[in-house]
C-alpha positions as CSV (number, residue, x, y, z in Angstrom):
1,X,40.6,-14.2,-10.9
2,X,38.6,-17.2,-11.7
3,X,37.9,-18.3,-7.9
4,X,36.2,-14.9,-7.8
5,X,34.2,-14.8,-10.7
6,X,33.5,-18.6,-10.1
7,X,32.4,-17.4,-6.2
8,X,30.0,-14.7,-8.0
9,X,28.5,-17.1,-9.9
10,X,27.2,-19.6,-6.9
11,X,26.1,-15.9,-5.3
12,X,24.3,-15.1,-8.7
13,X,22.9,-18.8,-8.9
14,X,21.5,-19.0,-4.9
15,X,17.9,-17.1,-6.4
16,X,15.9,-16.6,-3.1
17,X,19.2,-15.1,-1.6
18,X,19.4,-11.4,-1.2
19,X,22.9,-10.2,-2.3
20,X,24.6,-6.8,-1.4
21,X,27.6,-5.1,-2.8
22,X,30.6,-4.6,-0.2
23,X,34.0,-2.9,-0.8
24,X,36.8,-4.4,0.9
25,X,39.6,-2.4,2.0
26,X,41.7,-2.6,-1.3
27,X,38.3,-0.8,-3.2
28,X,37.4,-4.6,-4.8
29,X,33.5,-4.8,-4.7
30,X,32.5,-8.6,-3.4
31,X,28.8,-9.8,-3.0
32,X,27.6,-10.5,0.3
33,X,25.0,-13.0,0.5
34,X,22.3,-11.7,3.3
35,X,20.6,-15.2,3.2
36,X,16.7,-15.6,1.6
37,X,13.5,-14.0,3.2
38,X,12.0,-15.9,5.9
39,X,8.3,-16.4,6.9
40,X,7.6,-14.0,9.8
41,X,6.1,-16.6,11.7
42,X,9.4,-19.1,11.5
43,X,11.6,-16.2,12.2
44,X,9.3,-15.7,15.8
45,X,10.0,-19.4,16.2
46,X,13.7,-19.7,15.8
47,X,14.7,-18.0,18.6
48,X,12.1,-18.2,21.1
49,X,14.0,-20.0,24.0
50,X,15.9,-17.0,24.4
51,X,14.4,-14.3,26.4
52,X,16.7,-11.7,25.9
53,X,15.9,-11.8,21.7
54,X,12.2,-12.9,22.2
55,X,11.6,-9.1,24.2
56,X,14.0,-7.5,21.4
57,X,12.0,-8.8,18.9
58,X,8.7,-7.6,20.7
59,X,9.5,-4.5,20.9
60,X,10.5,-4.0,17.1
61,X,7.4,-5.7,15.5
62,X,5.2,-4.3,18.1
63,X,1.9,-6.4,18.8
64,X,1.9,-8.7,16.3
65,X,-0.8,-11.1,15.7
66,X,0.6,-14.7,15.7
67,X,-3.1,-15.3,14.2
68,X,-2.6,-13.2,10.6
69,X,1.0,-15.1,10.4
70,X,1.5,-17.4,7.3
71,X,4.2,-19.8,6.2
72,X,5.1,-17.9,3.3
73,X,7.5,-14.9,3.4
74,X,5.5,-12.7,1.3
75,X,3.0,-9.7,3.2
76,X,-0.6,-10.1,2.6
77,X,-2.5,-6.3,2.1
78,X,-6.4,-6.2,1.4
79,X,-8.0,-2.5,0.6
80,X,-11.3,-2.8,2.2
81,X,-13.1,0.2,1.4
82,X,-13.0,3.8,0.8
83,X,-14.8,6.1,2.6
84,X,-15.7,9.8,1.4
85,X,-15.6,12.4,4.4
86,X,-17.3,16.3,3.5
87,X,-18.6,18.1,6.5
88,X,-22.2,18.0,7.0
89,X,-22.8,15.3,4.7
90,X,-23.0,11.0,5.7
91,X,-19.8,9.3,5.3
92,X,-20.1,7.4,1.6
93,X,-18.7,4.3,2.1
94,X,-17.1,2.7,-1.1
95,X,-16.5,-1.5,-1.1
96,X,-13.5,-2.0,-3.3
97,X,-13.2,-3.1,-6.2
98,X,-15.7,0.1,-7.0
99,X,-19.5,-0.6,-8.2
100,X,-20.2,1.7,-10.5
101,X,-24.0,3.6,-10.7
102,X,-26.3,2.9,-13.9
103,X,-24.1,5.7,-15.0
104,X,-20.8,4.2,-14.8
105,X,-19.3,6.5,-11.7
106,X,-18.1,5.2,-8.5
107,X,-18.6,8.2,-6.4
108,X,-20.0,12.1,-7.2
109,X,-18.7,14.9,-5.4
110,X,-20.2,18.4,-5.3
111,X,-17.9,21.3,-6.9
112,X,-16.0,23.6,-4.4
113,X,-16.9,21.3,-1.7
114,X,-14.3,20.1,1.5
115,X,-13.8,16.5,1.4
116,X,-11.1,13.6,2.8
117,X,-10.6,9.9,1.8
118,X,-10.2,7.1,4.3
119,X,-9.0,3.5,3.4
120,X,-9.6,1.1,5.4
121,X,-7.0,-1.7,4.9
122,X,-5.7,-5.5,6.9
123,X,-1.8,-7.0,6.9
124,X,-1.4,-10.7,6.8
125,X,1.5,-13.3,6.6
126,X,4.3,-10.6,7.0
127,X,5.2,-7.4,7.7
128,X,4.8,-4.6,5.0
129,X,7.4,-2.5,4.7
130,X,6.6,1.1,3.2
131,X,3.1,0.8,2.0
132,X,2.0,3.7,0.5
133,X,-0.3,4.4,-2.4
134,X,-1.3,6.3,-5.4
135,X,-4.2,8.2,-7.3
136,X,-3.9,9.9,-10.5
137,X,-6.8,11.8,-12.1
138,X,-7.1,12.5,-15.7
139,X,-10.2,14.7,-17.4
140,X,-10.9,15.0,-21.3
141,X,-7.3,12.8,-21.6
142,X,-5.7,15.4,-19.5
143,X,-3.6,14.7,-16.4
144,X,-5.1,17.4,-13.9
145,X,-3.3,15.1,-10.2
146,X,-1.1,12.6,-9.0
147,X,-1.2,12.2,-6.0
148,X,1.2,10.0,-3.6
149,X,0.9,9.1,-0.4
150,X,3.4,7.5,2.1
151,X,1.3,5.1,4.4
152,X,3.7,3.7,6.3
153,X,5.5,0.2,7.8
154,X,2.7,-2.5,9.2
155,X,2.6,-5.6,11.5
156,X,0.3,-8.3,10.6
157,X,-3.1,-8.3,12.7
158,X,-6.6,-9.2,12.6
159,X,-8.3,-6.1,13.4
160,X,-7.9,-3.4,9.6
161,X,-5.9,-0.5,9.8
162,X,-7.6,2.9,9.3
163,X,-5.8,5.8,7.4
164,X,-7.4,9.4,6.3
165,X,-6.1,11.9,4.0
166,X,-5.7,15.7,4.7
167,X,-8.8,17.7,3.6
168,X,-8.8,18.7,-0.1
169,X,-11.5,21.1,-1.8
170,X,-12.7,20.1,-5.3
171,X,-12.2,22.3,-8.0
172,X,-15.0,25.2,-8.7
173,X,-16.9,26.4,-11.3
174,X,-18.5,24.9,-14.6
175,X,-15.0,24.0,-16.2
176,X,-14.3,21.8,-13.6
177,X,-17.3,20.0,-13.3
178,X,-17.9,16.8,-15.5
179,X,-17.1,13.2,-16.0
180,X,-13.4,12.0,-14.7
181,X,-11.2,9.1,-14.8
182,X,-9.0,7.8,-12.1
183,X,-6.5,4.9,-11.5
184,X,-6.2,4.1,-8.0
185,X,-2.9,2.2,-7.2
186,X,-1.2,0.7,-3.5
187,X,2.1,-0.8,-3.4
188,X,5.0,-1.2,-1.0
189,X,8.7,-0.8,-1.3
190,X,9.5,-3.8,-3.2
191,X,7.1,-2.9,-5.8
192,X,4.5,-5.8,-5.1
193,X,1.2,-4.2,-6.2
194,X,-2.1,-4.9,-4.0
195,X,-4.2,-3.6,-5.5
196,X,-4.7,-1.0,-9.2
197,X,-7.6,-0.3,-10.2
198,X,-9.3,2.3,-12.7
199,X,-12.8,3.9,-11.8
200,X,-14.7,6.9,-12.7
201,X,-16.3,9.9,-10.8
202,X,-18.7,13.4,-11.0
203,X,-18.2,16.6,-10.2
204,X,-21.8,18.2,-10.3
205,X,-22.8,21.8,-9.1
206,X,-24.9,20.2,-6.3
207,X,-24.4,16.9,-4.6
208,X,-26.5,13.8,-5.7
209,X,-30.3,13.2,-3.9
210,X,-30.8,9.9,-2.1
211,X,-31.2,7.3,-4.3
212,X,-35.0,6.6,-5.4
């Protein structure tokens, strides 16, 4: 009994290790020790005198661009921009973090109106596994969407990846038009955040003129 909970403790003390549970065949739970999280770019090194691996390996991460690899383990993700989409209007183009107008809004939409979101978004260092992101809308203190998307699993490279959400329709009529706050949030599987940030928006009954 003590060489086992003696074993546990060097598994508890390794700290970059990853450690699973396993069962053996008596039902006794035992800690595996999977090793630490390597650097993409040293795991691409390791092994490439052998060809058979190398062309396994290529075909699981895909194109990868040695370029965008770093020496740390940890995945890079940078939110470019946003960029609103409504038929028969120009695409609105938001850098992010989000400038705000003399009026404090990031963006106004016109009520009833189609409209899609595109983020436009680069992977460095590592791979990113299950990016995805959120968006939660409040108005008057009231929660009125929370939204969450599932973006996906992405190779490092240098040229940003493009994503656009389905076509949505804002709400209609003078109750829904107004000032509203927003907190928009990505993340990936692990829970490393990339990027949260608040903002706020219009609804108007017509869309904004140029600016003067």
């Amino acid at each position: 009994m003590d060489d086992q909970e003696n074993e546990h403790e060097k598994h508890a003390d390794a700290g970059t290790d990853i450690d699973e549970e396993e069962e053996d065949e008596d039902g006794h739970k035992r800690v595996v020790v999977l090793g630490p999280q390597v650097p993409l770019k040293e795991q691409l090194e390791l092994d490439k005198d052998d060809e058979s691996l190398r062309r396994w390996k290529e075909q699981l991460l895909g194109q990868v661009d040695t370029e965008q690899l770093g020496e740390t383990a940890e995945p890079e993700v940078k939110v470019l921009n946003l960029t609103i989409l409504s038929p028969g209007r120009p695409d609105l183009v938001l850098p992010i973090p989000f400038e705000a107008d003399d009026k404090g809004y990031a963006f106004t939409l016109k009520d009833g109106s189609l409209y899609s979101f595109r983020f436009s978004f680069t992977v460095s260092n590592n791979i990113v596994s299950g990016l995805k992101y959120t968006n939660t809308v409040w108005k008057t203190g009231v929660k009125v969407e929370n939204q969450k998307m599932m973006l996906g699993t992405f190779s490092p490279q240098q040229e940003p990846y493009v994503y656009e959400g389905e076509e949505e329709t804002t709400p209609a009529g003078i109750f829904a038009r107004g000032s509203y706050s927003a907190k928009l949030k990505f993340f990936d599987d692990d829970g490393k955040c990339y990027l949260e940030t608040s903002y706020y928006f219009e609804i108007r009954k017509e869309w904004p003129g140029p600016a003067t």
